[in-house]
VMD Tcl script that builds the backbone (N, CA, C; Angstrom):
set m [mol new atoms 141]
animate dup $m
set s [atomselect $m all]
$s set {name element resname resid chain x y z} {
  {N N UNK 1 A 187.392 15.060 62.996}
  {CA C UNK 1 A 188.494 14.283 63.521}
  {C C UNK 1 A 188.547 12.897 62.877}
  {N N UNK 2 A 187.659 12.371 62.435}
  {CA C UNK 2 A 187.360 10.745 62.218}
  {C C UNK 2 A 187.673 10.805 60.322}
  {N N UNK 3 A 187.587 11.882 59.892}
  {CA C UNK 3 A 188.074 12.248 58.717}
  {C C UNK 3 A 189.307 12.234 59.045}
  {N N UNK 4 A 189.640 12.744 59.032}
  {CA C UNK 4 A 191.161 12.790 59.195}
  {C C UNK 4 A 191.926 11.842 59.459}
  {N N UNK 5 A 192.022 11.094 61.062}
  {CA C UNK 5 A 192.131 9.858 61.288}
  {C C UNK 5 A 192.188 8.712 59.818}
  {N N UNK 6 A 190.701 8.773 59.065}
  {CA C UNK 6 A 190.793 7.984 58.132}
  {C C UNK 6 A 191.843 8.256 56.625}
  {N N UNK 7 A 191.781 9.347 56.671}
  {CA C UNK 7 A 192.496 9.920 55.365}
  {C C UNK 7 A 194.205 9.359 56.100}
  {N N UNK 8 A 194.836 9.604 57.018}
  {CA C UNK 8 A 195.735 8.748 57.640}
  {C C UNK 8 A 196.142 7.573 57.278}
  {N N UNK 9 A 194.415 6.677 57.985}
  {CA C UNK 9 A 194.568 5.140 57.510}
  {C C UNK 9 A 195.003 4.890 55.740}
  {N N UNK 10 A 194.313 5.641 54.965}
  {CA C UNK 10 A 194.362 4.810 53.460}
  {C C UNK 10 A 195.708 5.790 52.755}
  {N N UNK 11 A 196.318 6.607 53.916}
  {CA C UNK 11 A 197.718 7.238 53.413}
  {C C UNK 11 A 198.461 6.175 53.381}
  {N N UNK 12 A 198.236 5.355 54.765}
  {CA C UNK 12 A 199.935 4.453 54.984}
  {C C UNK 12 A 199.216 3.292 54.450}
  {N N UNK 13 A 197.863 2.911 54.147}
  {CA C UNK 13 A 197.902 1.681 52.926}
  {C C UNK 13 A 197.963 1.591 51.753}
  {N N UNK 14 A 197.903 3.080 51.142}
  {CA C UNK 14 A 198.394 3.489 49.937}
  {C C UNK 14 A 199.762 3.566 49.976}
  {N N UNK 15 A 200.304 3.685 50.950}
  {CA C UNK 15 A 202.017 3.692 50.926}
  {C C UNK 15 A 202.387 2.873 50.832}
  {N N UNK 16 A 201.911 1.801 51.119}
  {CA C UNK 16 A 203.119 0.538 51.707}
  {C C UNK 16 A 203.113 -0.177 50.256}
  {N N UNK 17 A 203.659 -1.195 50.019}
  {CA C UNK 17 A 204.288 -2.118 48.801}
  {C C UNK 17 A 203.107 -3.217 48.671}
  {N N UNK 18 A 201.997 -3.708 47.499}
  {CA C UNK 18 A 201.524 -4.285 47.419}
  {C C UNK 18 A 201.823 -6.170 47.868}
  {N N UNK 19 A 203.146 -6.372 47.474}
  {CA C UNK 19 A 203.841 -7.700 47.931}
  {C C UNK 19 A 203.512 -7.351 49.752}
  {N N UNK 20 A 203.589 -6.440 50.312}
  {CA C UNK 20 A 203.665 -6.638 51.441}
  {C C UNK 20 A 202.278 -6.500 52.481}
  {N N UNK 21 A 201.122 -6.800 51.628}
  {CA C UNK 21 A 199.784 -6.501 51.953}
  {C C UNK 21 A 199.583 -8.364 51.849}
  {N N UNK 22 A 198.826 -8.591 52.796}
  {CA C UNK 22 A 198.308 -10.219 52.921}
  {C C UNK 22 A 197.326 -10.427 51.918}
  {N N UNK 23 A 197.978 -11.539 50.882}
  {CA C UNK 23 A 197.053 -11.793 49.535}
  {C C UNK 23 A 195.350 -12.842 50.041}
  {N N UNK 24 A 194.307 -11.767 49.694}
  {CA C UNK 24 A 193.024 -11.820 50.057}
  {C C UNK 24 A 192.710 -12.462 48.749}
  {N N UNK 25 A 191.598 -13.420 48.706}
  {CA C UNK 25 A 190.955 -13.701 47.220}
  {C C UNK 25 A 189.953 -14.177 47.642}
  {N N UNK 26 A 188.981 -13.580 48.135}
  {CA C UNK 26 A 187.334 -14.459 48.674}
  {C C UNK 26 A 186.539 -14.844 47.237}
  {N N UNK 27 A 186.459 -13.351 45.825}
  {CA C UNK 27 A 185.895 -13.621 45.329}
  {C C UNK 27 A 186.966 -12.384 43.883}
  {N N UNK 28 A 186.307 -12.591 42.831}
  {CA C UNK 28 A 187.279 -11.913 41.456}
  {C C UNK 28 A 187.171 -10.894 41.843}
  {N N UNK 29 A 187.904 -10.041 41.734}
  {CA C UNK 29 A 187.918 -8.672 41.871}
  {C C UNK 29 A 187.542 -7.939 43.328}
  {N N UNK 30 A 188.060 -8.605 44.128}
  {CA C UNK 30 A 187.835 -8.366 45.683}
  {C C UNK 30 A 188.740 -7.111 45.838}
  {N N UNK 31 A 189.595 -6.956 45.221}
  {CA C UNK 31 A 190.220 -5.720 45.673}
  {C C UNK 31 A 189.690 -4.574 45.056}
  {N N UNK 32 A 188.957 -4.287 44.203}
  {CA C UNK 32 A 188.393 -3.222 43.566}
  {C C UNK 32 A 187.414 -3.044 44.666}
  {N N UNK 33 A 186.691 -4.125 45.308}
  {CA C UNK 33 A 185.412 -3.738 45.919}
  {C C UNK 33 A 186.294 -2.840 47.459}
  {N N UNK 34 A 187.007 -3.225 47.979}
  {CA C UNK 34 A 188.223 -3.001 48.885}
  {C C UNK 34 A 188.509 -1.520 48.874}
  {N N UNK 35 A 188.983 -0.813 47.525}
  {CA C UNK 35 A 189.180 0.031 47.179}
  {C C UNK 35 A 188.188 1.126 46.977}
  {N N UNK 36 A 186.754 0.363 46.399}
  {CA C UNK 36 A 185.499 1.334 46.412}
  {C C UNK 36 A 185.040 1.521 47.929}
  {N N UNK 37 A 185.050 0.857 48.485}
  {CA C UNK 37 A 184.684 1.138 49.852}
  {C C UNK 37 A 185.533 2.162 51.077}
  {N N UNK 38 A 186.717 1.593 51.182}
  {CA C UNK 38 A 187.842 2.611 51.320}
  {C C UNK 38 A 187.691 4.130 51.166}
  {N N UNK 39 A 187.728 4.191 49.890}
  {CA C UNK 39 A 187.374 5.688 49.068}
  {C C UNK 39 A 185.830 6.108 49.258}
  {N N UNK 40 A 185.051 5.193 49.186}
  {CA C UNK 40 A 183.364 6.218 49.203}
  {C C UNK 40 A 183.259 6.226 51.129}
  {N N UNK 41 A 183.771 5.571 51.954}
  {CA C UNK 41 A 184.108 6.110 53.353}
  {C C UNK 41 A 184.627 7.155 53.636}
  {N N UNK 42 A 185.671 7.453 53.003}
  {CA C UNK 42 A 186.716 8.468 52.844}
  {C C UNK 42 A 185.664 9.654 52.073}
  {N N UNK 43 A 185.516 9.813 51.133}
  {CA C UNK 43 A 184.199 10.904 50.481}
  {C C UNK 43 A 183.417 11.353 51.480}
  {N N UNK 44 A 182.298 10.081 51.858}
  {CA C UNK 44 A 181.747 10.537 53.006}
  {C C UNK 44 A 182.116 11.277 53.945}
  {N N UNK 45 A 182.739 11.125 54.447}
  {CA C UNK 45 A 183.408 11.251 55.976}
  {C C UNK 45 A 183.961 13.077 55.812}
  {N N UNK 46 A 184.398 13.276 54.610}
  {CA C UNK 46 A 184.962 14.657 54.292}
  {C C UNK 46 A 183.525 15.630 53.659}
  {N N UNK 47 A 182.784 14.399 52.725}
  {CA C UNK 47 A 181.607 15.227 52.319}
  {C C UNK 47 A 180.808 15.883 53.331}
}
mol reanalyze $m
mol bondsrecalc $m
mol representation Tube
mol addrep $m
């Protein structure tokens, strides 16, 4: 269930329009780390 649920979550944040996501910049390349985490949750969770 919690798979699923999540595969959900990173559907409709993969959907939506980057302009319309709140611009984050803690450190360079913060969104890659964003994205690896996202996805190896998502792996997990189905693995």
């Amino acid at each position: 269930m919690l798979a699923i649920l999540w595969t959900i979550v990173i559907f409709i944040g993969c959907s939506m329009p980057g302009r319309d996501l709140p611009k984050v910049n803690l450190f360079d390349n913060f969104d890659k780390v964003v994205h690896f985490t996202f996805f190896a949750v998502f792996f997990g969770l189905w693995f």
